[in-house]
N, C-alpha and C positions, 0 to 999 in steps of 0.2 A: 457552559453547555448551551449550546443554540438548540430552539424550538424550531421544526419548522409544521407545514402544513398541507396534509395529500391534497391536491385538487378530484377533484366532480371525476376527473379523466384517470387518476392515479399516479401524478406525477409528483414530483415533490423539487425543490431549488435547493440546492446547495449553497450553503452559507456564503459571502464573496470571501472572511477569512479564511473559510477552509480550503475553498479553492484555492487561493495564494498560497495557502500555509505547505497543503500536498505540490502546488504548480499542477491543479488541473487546467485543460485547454478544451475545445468544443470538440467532439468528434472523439474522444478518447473513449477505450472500453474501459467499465467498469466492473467488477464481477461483485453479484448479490448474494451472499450467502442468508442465510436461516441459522442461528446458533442459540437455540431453546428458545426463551421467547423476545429474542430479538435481531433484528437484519444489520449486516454488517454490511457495507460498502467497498470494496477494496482495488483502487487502480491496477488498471492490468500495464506493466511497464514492457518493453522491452528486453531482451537478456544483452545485450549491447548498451543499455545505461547502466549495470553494475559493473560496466569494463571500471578496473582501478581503483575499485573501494575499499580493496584490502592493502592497499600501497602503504610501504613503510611499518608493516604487521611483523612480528618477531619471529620466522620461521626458524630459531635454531632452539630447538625444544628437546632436553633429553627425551627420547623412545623409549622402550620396552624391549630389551632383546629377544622378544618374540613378535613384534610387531614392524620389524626394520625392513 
């Protein structure tokens, strides 16, 4: 777990492995959440970078003959 430290302004830096580890870049949004008592960080991606992450996923699943 990396520390890090709000400045005077209320900024704070990103670890450089985290950024590597997510591929953050300058300019990117990030959305802040609040979750009881602690802040979550979470990249806001595009819906066009999860094109093809389900590629090679097993679509032939018996159904429910109420759900076909």
């Amino acid at each position: 777990m990396n520390a890090i430290k709000v400045s005077p302004k209320y900024q704070i830096v990103i670890p450089l492995a985290v950024r590597e580890a997510l591929q953050l870049h300058p300019g990117e949004n990030i959305r802040v959440l609040q979750y009881e008592n602690r802040i979550e960080l979470i990249p806001e991606r595009p819906v066009k970078s999860a094109r093809g992450f389900l590629k090679g996923i097993n679509t032939m699943i018996e159904r429910e003959k109420d759900r076909v």
